[in-house]
N, C-alpha and C positions, 0 to 999 in steps of 0.2 A: 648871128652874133650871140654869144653866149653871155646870159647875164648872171650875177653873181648877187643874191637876196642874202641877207642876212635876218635873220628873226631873233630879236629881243624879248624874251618873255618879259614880260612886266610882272613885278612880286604882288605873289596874291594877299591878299588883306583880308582879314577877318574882323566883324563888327565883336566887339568887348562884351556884349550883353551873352553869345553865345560860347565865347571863350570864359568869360568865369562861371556858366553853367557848369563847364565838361571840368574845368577843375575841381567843383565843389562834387561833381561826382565820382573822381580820385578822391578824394578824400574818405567821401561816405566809408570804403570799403575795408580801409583803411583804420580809420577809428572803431567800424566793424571786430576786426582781426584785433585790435587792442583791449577793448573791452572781453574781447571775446580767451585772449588769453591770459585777465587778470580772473578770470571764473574759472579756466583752466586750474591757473592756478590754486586759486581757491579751494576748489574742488581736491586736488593733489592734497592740499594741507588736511580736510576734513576727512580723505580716505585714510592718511597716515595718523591723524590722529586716534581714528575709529580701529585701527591694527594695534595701536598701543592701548587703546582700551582693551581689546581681546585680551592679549599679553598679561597684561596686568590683572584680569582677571583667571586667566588660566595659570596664573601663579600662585595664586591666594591658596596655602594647604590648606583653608577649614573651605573648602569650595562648598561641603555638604549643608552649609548652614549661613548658604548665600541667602539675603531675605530678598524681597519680591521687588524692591526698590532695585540692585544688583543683578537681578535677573532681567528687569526691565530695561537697564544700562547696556548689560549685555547682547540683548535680542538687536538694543537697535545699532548699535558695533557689528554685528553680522550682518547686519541688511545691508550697513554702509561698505563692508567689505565686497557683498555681493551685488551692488549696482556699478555698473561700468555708464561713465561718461559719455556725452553722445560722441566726443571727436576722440575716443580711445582708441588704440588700433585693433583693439579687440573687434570693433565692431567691422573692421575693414573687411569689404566684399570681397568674397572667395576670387572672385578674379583677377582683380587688383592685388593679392596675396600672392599670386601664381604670377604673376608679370613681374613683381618684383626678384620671387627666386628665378625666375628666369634671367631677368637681369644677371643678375651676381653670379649665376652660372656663366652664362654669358662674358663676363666680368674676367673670370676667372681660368676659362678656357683658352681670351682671344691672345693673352701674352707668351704659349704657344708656337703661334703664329710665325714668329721668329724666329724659331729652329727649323722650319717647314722652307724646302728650296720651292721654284717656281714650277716643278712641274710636281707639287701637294694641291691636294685641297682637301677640308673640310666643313662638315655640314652638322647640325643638331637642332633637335626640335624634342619639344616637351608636349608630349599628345596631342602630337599631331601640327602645332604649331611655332612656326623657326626662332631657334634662339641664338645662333651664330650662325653665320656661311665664309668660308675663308678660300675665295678662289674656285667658288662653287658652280661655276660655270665651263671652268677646263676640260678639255679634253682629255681625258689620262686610261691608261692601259685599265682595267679593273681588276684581272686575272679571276680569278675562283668565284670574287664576291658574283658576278655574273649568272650564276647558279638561281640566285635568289630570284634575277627574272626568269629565267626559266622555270622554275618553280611556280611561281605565282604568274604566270599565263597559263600553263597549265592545268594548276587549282581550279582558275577561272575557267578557262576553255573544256576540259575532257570535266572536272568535278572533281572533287576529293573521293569519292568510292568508284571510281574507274577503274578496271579491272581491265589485264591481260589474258588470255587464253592462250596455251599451245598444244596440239594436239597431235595423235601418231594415225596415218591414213594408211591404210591395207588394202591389197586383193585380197579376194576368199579364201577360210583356212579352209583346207583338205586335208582330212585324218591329222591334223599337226601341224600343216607343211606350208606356208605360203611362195606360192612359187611366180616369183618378181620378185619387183622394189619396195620396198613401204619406206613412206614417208613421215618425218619431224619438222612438222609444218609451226613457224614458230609466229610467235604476235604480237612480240615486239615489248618479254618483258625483262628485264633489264635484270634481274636479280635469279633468275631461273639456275640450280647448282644442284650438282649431286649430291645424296645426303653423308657418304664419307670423302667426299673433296674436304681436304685441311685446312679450310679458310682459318680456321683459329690461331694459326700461323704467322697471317699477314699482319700488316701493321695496325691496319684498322681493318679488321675481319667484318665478311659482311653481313648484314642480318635481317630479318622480314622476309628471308628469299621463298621461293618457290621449289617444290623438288621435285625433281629428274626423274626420281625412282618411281615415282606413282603412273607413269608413263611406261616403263619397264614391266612391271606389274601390270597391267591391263592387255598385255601379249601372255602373262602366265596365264588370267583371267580367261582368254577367250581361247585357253590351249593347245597356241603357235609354241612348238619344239623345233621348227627349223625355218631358216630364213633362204630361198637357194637364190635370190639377188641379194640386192647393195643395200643399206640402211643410207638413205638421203636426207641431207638435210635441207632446209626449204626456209630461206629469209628473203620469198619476194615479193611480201610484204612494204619491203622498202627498199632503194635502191642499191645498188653496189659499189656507193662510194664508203670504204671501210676505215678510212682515215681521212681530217682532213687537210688540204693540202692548205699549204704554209705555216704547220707546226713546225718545230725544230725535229733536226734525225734524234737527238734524245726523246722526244715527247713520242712519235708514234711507235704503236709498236712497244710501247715501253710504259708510258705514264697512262696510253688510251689509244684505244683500236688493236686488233680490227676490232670492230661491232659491226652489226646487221639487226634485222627483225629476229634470227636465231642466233639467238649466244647464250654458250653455256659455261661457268667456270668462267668466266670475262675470256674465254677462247683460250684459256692456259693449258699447256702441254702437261698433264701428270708429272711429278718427276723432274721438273725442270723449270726454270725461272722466266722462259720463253714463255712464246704464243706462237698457235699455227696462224700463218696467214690467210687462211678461207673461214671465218667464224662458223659456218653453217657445216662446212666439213667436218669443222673440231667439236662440234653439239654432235653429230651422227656418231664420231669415234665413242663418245663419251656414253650413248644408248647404246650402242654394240657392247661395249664391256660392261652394263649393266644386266644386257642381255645373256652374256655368256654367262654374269655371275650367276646369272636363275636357271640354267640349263640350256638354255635355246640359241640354236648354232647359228652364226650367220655366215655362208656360204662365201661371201664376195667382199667382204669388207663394209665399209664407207666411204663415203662421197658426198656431193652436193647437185643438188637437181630440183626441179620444181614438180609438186605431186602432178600425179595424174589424174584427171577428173571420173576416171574407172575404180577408185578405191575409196575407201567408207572410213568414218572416223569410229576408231574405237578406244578412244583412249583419249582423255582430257585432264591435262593441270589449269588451275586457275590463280592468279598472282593472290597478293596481298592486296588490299586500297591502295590507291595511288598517294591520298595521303604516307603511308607508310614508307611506299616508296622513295616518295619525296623528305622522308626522315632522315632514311638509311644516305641518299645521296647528300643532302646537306649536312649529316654529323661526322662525314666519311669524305668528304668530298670527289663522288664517286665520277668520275668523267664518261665515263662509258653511259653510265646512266643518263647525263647530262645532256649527249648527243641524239641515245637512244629516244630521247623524251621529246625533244624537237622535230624530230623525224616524224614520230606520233600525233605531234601537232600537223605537219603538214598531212599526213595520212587522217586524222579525223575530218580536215577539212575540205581538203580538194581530192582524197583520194589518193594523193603522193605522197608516196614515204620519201620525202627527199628532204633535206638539210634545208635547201633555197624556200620550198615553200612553208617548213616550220618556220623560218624566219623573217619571210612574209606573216606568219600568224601574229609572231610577235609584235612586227610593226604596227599592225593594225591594232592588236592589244592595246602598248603602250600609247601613241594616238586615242584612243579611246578613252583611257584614262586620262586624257590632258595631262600627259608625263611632257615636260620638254626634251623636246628631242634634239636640239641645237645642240653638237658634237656628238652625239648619239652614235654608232654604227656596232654593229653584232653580227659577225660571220660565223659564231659556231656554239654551240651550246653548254661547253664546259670553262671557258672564259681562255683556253690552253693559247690559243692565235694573240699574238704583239699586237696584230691587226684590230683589235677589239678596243672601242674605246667608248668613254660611259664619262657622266660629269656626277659628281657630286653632288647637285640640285636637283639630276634626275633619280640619281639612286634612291637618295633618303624622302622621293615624296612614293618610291614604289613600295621601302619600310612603312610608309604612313600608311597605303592602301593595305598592308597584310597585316598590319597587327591584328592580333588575336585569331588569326587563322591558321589552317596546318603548316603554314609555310612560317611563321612565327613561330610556333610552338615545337618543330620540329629541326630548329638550331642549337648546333654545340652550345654545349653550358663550361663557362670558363670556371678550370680548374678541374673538371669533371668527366664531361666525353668527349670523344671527334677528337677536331683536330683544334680544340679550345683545352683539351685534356692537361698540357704542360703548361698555360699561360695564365698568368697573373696569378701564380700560385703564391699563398702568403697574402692575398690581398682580399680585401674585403668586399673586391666582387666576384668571386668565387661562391656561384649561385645565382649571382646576380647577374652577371652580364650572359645573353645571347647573342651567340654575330656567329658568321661565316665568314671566313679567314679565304685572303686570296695571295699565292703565290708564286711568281712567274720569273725564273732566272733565264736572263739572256747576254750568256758569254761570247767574245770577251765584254770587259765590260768599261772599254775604251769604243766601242763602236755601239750604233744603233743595230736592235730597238731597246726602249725603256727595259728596263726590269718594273716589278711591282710588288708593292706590300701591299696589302689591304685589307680592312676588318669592318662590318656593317652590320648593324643588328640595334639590339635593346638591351636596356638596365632599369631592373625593377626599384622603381626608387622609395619602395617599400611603406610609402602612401599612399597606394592608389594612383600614383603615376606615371609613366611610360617613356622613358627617353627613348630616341630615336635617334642612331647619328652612321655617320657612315667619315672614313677615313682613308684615303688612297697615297701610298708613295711610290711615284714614279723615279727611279735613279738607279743607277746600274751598280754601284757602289755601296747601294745598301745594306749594311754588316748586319748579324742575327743580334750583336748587341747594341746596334743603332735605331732597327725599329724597335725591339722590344723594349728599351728604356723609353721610347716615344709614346708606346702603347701604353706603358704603368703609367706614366704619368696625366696622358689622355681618360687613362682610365679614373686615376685619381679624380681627377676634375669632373667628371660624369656623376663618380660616388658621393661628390657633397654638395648634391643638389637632393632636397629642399636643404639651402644655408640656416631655413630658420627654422622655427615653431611649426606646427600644419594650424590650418586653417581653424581642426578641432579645438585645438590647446588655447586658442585668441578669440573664440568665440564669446560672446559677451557671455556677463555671470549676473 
């Protein structure tokens, strides 16, 4: 049988002796703050008065023949201007100063918010510490900004002076003559170009590179006049996946790939707007006509092969720092390089130049870093795959790990290079603002997946402060005049923060 209790609390009572204690010490604190602000005042009335003494005496024309009593007046009218109050805000603690501009940034961002559909988010943080987050746990496409990890696992894993080698492997010359294959054994560096390839051409031409020709030159050097095989190229270094799979038919081929450990020219056909399909084949073409240009025939063409362990290095290029590298890729947003870098990561660490295990590096990177990884996933290095999705909480704490490193220092400056060169021109952060720009169309744009705008980076806020924010729109609809009036106005609200005074200007007097 089921029984049914019911429990009446009984009201609790408190004895009178300790209830008008705790009143009387409401009070205290109270009459504290009252007195406390008729001294205030006080104090206000003695500073303004001691300002109209100054005045009064910095008006006086016979100033020269102030006597010692006026001068005595005077001295102590400047001490009274120069002592600041103990509850002045002058005195407020630098960090308390910074919380409050943070606020008002904050303040002033989150209204925003409201133009931003459900598949936004945004994030900001002032050196390092969050001042908004708006959905900053989403999952969203990231496109380009994606770079930025790639970049800073890399800084971190290989170093910022990491260097590429590629070198030309021979059999023995004879009077002139080698007779086989030589091989262009490549390692994997991403900006390696002939030195009259027209890159100044492209839209964002490339630079830091490597040259080709120094490789050409070292068959003059060791006085090879004839080649009676094939000039091979040799990228297996890393694997033979040259694109990768679930770009769009416009992306490959086109925005990126092929790539491999050899590529020369991003594998582009002289002459033409194409690419060949075997990157390691299109690097040997490009040494063969280097070679002919210096006299030295090659009998059989080009091709692609792996060296032979029978033939000797005579001939080495060496890249730029990887830092540089990673300049050239973030102010260019160069994709080739993007993937080429990932690869590299897998090959520093297990040996394999494969995509899967660069992106194993990365996992265990970002892990490392205590990045959140909740919606986290990264299939490929240039950010190019819908498949790619990244949150806004995780972006803006892997900006907080790079500030002030090559991977900071070597982002587009808005208004000025890269692909920040056209944006927020006319605006006042031009100089100011560094980010890396992410952008992903995916027609039609009545069906999935997302498209993506995206922009993440820093703004010098010209006190010694660091914004940090990061900005992602997912929507397939998104017109070039719909982000970018989102971007100025974002931008805006970034550029008036500190709202107030710095901390120098309120320092007590």
């Amino acid at each position: 049988m089921n029984m049914r209790v019911d429990v009446v609390a009984l009201p609790l009572r408190y004895r009178r002796a300790p209830l008008l204690l705790l009143c009387g010490l409401a009070v205290v604190p109270a009459v504290g703050l009252l007195l406390g602000q008729q001294w205030l005042d006080a104090e206000a009335d003695r500073y303004d008065n001691s300002r109209l003494a100054v005045a009064e005496l910095e008006a006086d024309d016979d100033s020269n023949r102030i006597d010692s009593s006026e001068q005595s007046i005077a001295a102590e009218a400047e001490r009274a201007v120069l002592n600041t109050s103990l509850f002045d805000y002058r005195r407020m603690p630098e960090p308390v100063a910074d919380n409050a501009d943070a606020n008002r940034l904050a303040e002033s961002i989150e209204p925003l918010f409201g133009f931003l559909n459900r598949t936004s988010c945004v994030a900001v943080s002032a050196n390092g510490v969050d001042v908004t987050l708006h959905q900053a746990d989403l999952p969203l496409v990231p496109a380009s900004i994606l770079k930025l990890v790639v970049a800073a696992v890399a800084i971190d894993v290989l170093g910022p002076g990491y260097r590429f080698q590629t070198t030309v492997r021979i059999p023995p010359v004879v009077d002139g003559v080698i007779d086989g294959d030589v091989f262009l054994v490549g390692g994997g560096d991403p900006l390696l170009t002939a030195d009259d390839y027209p890159i100044a051409k492209d839209s964002f031409p490339a630079f830091n590179t490597t040259s080709l020709d120094g490789l050409a030159d070292a068959f003059v050097a060791n006085g090879v006049k004839r080649i009676t095989g094939t000039v091979l190229g040799d990228g297996s270094r890393y694997d033979d996946e040259f694109v990768v799979e679930g770009w769009g038919d416009d992306v490959a081929f086109n925005d990126a790939g092929p790539y491999d450990a050899l590529l020369v020219n991003d594998a582009r056909v002289r002459g033409t707007s194409g690419v060949q399909d075997d990157p390691n084949s299109s690097a040997a073409r490009e040494l063969a006509r280097l070679l002919s240009s210096r006299g030295v025939r090659v009998n059989n063409g080009w091709g692609s092969g792996q060296a032979s362990t029978l033939t000797e290095v005579i001939g080495t290029v060496t890249s730029a720092p990887l830092s540089d590298i990673v300049n050239e890729m973030l102010i260019n947003s160069d994709n080739n390089t993007a993937e080429m870098l990932l690869k590299e990561l897998g090959f520093a660490d297990s040996g394999q130049g494969t995509r899967v295990a660069g992106l194993d590096v990365i996992d265990r990177t970002l892990a490392e870093w205590s990045i959140p990884l909740d919606g986290v996933r990264v299939v490929d290095g240039s950010g190019l795959s819908p498949q790619n999705t990244f949150t806004c909480r995780a972006m803006l704490q892997v900006l907080q790990r790079v500030r002030g490193t090559a991977v900071a220092t070597g982002l587009p400056i808005a208004g000025k290079t890269g692909t920040l060169r056209s944006e927020f021109l006319g605006s006042p952060l031009v100089g100011k603002l560094f980010a890396k720009t992410g952008s992903l169309g995916n027609p039609p744009v009545d069906e999935p997946p997302l498209a993506s705008k995206s922009l993440a980076g820093f703004v010098d806020a010209g006190n010694g402060d660091i914004l940090e924010f990061v900005l992602i729109l997912n929507d397939n609809k998104i017109a070039d005049e719909t982000y970018a009036s989102l971007w100025q106005v974002f931008g805006d609200r970034l550029h008036s923060y500190p709202a107030g005074p710095d901390t120098a200007e309120l320092a007590p007097r």
